[in-house]
Legacy VTK file of the C-alpha trace (Angstrom):
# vtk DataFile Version 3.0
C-alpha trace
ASCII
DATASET POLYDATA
POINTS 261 float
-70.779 20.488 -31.245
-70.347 20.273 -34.700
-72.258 18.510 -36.973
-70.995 15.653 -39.731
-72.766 15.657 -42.673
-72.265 13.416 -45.801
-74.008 14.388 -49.031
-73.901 11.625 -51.134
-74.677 12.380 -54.798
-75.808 9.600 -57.463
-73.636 12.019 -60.109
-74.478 10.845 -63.170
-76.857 13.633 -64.570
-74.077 16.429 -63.869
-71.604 13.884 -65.904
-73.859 12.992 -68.676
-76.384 15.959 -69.175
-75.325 19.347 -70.329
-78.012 21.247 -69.029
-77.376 19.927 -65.927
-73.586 20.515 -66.097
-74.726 23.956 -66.447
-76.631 24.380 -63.405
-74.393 22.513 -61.402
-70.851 22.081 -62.545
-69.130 20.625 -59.269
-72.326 18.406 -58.984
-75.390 18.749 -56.721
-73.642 17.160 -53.965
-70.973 19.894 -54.407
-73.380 22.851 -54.096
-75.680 21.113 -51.281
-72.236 20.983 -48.963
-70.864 24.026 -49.965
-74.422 25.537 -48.689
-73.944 23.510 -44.953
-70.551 24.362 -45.194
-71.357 28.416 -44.461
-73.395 27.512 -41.122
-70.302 27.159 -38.585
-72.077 24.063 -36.791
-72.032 21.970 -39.074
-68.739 20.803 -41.665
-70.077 18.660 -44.643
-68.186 16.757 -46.986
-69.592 14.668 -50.567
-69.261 11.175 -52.048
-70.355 9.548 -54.776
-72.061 6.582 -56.321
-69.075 5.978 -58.883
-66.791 5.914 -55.242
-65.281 2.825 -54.231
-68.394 1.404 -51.800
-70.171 4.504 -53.194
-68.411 6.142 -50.493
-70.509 4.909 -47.657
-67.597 2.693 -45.862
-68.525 1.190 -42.290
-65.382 3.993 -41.406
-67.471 6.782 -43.256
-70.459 6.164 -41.767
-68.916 5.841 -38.444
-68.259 9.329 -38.831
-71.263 10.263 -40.472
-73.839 12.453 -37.839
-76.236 13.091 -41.045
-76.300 11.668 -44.522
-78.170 13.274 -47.332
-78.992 11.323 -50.097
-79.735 12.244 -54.002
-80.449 9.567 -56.584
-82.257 9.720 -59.782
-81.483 7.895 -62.867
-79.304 4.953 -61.154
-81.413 3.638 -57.861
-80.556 -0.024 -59.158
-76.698 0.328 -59.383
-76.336 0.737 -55.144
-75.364 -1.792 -53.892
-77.441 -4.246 -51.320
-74.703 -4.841 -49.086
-74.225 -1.182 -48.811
-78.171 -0.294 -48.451
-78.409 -2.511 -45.958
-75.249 -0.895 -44.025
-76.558 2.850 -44.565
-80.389 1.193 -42.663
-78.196 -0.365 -39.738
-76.341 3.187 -39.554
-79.789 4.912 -39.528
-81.523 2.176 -36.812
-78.427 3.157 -34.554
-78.958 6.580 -34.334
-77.731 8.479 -37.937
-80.084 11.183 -38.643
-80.517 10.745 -42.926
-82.476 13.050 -45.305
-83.477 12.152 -48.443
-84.004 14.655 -51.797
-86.159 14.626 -54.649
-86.195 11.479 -56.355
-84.233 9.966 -53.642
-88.269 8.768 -53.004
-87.229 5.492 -55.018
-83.905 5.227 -53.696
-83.625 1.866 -52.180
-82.288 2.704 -48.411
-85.536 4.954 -48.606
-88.031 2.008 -49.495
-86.234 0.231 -47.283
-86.627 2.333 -44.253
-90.341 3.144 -45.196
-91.518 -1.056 -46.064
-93.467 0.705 -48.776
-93.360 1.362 -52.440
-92.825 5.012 -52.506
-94.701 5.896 -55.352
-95.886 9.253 -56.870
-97.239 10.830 -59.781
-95.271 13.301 -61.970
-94.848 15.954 -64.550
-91.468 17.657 -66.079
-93.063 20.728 -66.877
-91.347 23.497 -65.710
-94.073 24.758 -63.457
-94.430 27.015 -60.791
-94.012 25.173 -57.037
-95.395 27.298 -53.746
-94.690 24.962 -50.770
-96.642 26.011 -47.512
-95.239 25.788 -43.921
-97.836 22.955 -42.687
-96.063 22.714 -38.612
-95.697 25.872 -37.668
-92.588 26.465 -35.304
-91.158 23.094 -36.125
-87.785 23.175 -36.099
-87.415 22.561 -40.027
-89.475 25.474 -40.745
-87.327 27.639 -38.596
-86.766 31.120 -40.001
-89.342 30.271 -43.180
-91.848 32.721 -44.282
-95.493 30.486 -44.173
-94.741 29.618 -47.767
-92.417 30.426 -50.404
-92.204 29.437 -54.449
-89.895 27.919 -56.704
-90.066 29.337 -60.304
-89.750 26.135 -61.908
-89.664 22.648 -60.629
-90.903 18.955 -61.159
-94.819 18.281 -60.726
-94.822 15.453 -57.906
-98.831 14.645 -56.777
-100.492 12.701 -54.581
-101.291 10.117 -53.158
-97.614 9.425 -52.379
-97.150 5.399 -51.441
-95.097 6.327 -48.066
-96.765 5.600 -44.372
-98.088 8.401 -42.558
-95.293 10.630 -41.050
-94.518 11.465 -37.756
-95.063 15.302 -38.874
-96.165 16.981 -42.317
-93.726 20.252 -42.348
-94.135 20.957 -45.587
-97.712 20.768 -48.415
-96.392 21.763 -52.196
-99.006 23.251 -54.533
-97.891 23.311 -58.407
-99.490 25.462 -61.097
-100.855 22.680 -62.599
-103.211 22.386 -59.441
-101.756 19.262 -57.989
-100.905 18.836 -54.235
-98.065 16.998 -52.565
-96.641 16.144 -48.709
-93.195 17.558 -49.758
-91.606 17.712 -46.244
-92.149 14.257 -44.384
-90.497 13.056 -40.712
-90.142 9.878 -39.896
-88.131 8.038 -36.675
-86.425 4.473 -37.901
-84.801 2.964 -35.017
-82.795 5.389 -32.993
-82.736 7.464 -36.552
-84.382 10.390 -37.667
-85.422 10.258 -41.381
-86.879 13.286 -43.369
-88.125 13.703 -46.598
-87.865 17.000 -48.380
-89.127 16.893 -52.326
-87.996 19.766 -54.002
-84.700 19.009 -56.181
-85.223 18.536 -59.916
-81.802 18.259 -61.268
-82.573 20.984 -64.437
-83.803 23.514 -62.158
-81.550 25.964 -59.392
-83.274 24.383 -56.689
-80.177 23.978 -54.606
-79.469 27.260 -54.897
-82.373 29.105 -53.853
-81.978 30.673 -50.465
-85.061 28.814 -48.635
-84.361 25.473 -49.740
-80.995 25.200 -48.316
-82.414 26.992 -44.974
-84.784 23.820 -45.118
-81.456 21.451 -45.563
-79.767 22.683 -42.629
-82.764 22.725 -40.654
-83.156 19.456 -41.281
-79.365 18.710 -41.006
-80.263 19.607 -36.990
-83.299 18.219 -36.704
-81.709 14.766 -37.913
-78.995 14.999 -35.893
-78.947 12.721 -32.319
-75.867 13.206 -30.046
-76.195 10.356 -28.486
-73.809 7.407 -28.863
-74.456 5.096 -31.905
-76.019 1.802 -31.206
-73.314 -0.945 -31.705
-75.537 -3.725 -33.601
-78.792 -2.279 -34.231
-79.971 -5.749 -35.004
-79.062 -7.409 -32.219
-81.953 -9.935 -30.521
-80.218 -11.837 -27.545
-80.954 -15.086 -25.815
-81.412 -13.705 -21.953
-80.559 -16.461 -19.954
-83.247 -17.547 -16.677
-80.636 -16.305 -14.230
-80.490 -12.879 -15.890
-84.086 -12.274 -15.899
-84.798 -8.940 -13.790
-87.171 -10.895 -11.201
-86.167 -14.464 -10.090
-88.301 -17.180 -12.326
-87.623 -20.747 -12.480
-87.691 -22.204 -16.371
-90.982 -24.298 -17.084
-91.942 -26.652 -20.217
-89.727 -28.018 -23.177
-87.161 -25.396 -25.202
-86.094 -25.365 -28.393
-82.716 -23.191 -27.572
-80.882 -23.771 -24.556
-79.059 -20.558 -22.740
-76.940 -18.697 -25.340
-77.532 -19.964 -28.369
-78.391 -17.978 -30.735
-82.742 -18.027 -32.208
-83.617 -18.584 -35.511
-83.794 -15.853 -38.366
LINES 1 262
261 0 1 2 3 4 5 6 7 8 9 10 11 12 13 14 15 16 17 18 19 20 21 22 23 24 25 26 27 28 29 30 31 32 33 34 35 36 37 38 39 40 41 42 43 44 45 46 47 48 49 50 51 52 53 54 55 56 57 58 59 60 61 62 63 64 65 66 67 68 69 70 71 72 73 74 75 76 77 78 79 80 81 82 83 84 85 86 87 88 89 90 91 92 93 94 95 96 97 98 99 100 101 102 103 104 105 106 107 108 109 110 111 112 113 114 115 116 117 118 119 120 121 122 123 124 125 126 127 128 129 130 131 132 133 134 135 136 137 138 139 140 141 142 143 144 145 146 147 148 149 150 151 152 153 154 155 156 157 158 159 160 161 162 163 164 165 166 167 168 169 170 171 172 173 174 175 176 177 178 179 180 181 182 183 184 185 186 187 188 189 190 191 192 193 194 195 196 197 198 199 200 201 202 203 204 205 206 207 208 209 210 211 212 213 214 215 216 217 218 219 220 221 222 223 224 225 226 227 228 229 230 231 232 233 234 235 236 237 238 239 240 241 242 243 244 245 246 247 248 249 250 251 252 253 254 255 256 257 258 259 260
C-alpha cells in the first residue's frame, strides 16, 4: 500500500531570506518530498501556507495518510478554522509529524493542551542526537547516534507532556540536552515530534534525517478507515442500551436530542 504524504511548508523564509533561498531553492517542503518521494511506498506531494486554505482542504486531507508540518516565522497567520480541521483529521486516524519549530505551531499546541515551550540558541553548533528506543521503528536502520555539523541549540525542559516513547535525546556543543524525537497517540492519530530543521542549515538534506522522516512517515501511518466525526458524543437512547434497563429519575434531554457543549 502506498503511503500519502502531505508536506506542508509555512514558505516564507525560502521567499524572503537569501541564505535560505540558497539552501533550499524549491523550498523545504520541496526537498522534504522529493526525499519520500525516492522510497517506492510512499508518493508525497507539498502545499503551502500562502495556498488557498493553506492547502489543507477537507478534500486534501481526505486524502492525506500523513501530514508533515513546518512553520517558523508565521504560526499566527493559520487559520483556526483550518487548525481545528487538521486536529479532527488527526483524532480520526491521520498519522502527522511535526519539524523544528513546528513546536509552536498551533495544530501542535493544540494536540499537546500545553504551551510547547523551549529554550534556544542560533549558534551554529554542533548537534549529536542519540538513538534513546532502540529497535523502534523510527530508529530503523540508524547508527546509535549521529551529528549534524551545524544546527539550532533547542534545551530543556521542553513544555510538552510526557511522550508515549523518547526515540531520540540531542546533545549540542554548547552542553545543553533536548527530547528531540517525541511520540504521541491523539485520538485514532499518531503524532511525532522530530526537532532537527533549522531553516539556514542542510538539515533536510543530510542522509539520516530524512531516514528519520520516512521512518516516521510509517510509523504515523494507520490503514485503517478514517473516523467519520471524530467529535461525535451521541444521545443512546434506553432501548439501545446493550442490557435491558428501565429509565429512572428526572432528565434534562429526552431521547435524541442532542447534550450541551
Amino acid at each position: 500500500m502506498t503511503i500519502r504524504v502531505t508536506v506542508w511548508g509555512e514558505n516564507v523564509h525560502e521567499r524572503e531570506n537569501k541564505i535560505v533561498a540558497g539552501v533550499y531553492p524549491d523550498g523545504m517542503h520541496n526537498c522534504i518530498a522529493a526525499a519520500l518521494n525516492t522510497h517506492d511506498d510512499i508518493r508525497a506531494t507539498s502545499v503551502t501556507l500562502q495556498d488557498p486554505e493553506h492547502g489543507l482542504t477537507q478534500a486534501r486531507l481526505a486524502e492525506t495518510d500523513v501530514l508533515i508540518w513546518w512553520g517558523h516565522a508565521a504560526h499566527g497567520d493559520v487559520e483556526d478554522a483550518i487548525v481545528d480541521r487538521v486536529c479532527d483529521a488527526v483524532w480520526g486516524g491521520m498519522g502527522i509529524i511535526f519539524l523544528h519549530s513546528a513546536h509552536f505551531a498551533k495544530p501542535f499546541k493544540r494536540l499537546m493542551g500545553a504551551p510547547c515551550n523551549l529554550t534556544w540558541r542560533e549558534a551554529g553548533e554542533r548537534e549529536r542526537l542519540w538513538v534513546t528506543s532502540r529497535h523502534h521503528p523510527i530508529a530503523a536502520g540508524l547508527p546509535d547516534s549521529f551529528e549534524l555539523e551545524h544546527e539550532e541549540m533547542y534545551g530543556e525542559p521542553f513544555g510538552v507532556p510526557e511522550p508515549l516513547e523518547t526515540v531520540f535525546i540531542s546533545w549540542f556543543q554548547g552542553g545543553e540536552v533536548f527530547r528531540s524525537g517525541l511520540t504521541y497517540k491523539r485520538g485514532a492519530g499518531n503524532v511525532f515530534y522530530f526537532r532537527p530543521g533549522h531553516e539556514t542549515y542542510p538539515t533536510y538534506h543530510d542522509a539520516n534525517v530524512r531516514r528519520v522522516i520516512a521512518n516516521g512517515v510509517r510509523w504515523a501511518f494507520n490503514p485503517e478507515a478514517r473516523i467519520g466525526d471524530p467529535n461525535d458524543a451521541p444521545n443512546v437512547p434506553v432501548e439501545a442500551a446493550p442490557e435491558p434497563i428501565t429509565a429512572r429519575g428526572p432528565r434534562l434531554h429526552e431521547d435524541g436530542e442532542e447534550g450541551f457543549r
